[in-house]
C-alpha positions, -999 to +999 in steps of 0.1 A: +121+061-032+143+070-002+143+102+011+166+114+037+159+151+039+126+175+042+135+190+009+131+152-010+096+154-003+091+180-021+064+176-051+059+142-042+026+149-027+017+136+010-014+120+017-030+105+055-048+071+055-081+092+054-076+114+025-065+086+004-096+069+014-116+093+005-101+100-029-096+064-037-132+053-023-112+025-002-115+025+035-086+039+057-079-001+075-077-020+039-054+007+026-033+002+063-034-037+054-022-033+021+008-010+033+017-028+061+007-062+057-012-081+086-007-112+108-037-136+113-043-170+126-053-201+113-062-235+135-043-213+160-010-212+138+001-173+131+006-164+099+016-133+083+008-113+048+036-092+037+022-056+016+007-057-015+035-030-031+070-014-008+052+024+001+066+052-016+071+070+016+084+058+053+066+062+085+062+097+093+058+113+126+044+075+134+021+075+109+011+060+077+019+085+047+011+082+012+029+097-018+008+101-047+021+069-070+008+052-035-030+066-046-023+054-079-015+017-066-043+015-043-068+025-071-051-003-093-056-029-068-092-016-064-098-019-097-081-048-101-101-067-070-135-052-083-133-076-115-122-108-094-086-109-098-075-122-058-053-101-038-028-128-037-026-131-075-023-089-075+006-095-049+026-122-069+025-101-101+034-073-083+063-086-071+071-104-104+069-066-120+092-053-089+120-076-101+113-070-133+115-035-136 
């Protein structure tokens, strides 16, 4: 979803790092990793992980905001990490979905 006006966020539901972690039960830095991806290093070559899923919000105000279908994905990826699937195997069929749909 784009939005390029105040009134486009309305109904969507807006929602800081630390509210979604406490409704989803994940903490506020794993949600920030999943919706922004990180850089890390390994035997000193940087490497980067893009997001899990493209945020349903931009930055706002310079700060992370979630819409409510965010909630919804980080409580899928919760669930679906809690019964072993990896986080790279939740990535590639998200984006295998994404083109899909």
């Amino acid at each position: 979803m784009v939005a390029t006006r105040r009134s486009d966020y309305w109904g969507v539901g807006i929602y800081s790092l630390s509210d979604a972690a406490r409704l989803t039960g994940v903490n506020a830095q794993r949600i920030r990793r999943w919706l922004r991806g990180y850089a890390y290093q390994v035997e000193g070559e940087s490497r980067h992980r893009a997001p899990v899923w493209s945020r349903q919000l931009p930055i706002l105000d310079d700060k992370i905001a979630l819409g409510f279908l965010d909630l919804m994905e980080v409580r899928f990826v919760r669930a679906f990490i809690e019964r072993g699937v990896s986080l790279q195997s939740i990535r590639k069929a998200a984006a295998r979905a994404k083109d899909f749909f």
